[in-house]
C-alpha positions as CSV (number, residue, x, y, z in Angstrom):
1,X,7.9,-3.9,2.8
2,X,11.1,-4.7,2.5
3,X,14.9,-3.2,2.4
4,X,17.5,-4.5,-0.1
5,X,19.4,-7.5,0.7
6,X,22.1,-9.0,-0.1
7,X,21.3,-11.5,-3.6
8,X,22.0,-14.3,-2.1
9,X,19.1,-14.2,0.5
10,X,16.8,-13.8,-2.6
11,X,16.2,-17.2,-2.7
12,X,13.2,-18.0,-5.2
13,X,11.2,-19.2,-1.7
14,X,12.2,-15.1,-0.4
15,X,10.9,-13.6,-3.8
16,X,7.3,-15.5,-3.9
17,X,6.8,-15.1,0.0
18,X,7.2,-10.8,-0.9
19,X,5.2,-11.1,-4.1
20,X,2.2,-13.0,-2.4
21,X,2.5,-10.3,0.6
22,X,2.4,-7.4,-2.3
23,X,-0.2,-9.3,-4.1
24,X,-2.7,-10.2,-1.4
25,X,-2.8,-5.7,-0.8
26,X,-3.6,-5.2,-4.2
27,X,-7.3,-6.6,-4.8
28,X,-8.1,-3.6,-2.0
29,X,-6.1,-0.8,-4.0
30,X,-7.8,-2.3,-7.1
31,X,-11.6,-2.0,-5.2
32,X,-10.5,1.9,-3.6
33,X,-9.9,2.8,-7.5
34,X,-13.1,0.7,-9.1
35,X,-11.2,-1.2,-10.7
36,X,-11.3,-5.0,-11.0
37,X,-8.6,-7.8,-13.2
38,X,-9.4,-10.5,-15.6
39,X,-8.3,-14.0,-14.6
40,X,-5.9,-13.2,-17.7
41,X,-4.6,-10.2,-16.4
42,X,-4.5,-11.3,-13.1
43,X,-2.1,-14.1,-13.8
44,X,0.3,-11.3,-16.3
45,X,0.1,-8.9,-13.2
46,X,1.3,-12.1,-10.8
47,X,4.3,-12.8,-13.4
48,X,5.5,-9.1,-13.0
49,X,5.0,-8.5,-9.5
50,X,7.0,-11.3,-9.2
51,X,9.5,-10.0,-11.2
52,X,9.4,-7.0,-9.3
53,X,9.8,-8.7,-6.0
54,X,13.3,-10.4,-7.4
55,X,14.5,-6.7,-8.3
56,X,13.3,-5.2,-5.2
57,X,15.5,-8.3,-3.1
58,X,18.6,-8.1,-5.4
59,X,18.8,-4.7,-6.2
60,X,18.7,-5.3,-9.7
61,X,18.0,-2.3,-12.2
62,X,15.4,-1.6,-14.9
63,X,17.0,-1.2,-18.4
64,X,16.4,2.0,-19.9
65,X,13.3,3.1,-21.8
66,X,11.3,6.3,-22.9
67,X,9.4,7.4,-20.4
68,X,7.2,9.3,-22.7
69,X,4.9,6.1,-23.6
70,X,3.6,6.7,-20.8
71,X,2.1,10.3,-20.9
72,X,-1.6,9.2,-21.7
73,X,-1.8,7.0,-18.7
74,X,-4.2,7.9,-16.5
75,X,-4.1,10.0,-12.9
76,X,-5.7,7.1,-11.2
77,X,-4.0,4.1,-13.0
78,X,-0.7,6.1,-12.1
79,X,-1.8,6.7,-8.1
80,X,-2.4,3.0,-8.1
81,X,0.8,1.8,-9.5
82,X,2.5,4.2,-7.2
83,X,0.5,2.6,-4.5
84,X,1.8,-1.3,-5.2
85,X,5.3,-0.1,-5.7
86,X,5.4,1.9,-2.6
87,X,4.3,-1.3,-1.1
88,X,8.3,-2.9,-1.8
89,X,9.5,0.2,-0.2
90,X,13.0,0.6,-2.3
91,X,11.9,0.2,-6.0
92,X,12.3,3.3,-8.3
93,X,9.5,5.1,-9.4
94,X,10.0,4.2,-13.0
95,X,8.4,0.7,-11.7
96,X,5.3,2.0,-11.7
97,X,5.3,3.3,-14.9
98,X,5.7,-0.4,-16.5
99,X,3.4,-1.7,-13.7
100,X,0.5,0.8,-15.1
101,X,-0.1,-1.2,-18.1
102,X,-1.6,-4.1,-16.1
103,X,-4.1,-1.7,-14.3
104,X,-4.5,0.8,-17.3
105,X,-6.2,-2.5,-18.9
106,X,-7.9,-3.4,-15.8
107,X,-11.9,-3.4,-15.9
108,X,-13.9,-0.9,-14.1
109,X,-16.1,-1.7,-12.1
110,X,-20.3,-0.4,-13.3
């Protein structure tokens, strides 16, 4: 969705107008997967897509962490992350890693 500008275009109005756009996909890539959120984790998974959207304007990095909390997570939880952070179109893959928790937790749908 977007390519990496320069930090002073990521004003606060830039980063919520590309976390809304990422946002209002991911109710469908929730659905495809059977999945569904809490109004809880609804609200954590707005906080860090927003988060996201800031890094993903200003180019700023993820600190380090071990990559190996994340081996039990599951094929579809990781397919979906992949999804949302494909959506921002220049984040690193480790993104979706730390975004899996949010849909790891998510509901599924009976």
């Amino acid at each position: 969705m977007n390519d990496q500008v320069s930090p002073a275009a990521a004003t606060p109005a830039a980063i919520r107008l590309l976390a809304d756009q990422v946002l209002a996909r991911i109710p469908a890539l929730l659905d495809a997967a059977g999945k569904f959120l809490t109004e809880v984790q609804q609200q954590k998974l707005d906080s860090h897509v927003l988060a996201m959207a800031r890094r993903s304007l200003t180019g700023e990095g993820l600190p380090d962490f071990d990559k190996s909390l994340f081996d039990e997570i599951s094929d579809t939880t990781r397919r979906l992350s992949a999804a949302v952070v494909a959506l921002f179109g220049n984040l690193p893959e480790e993104e979706a890693l730390l975004l899996s928790i949010h849909f790891e937790m998510a509901k599924s749908k009976a």
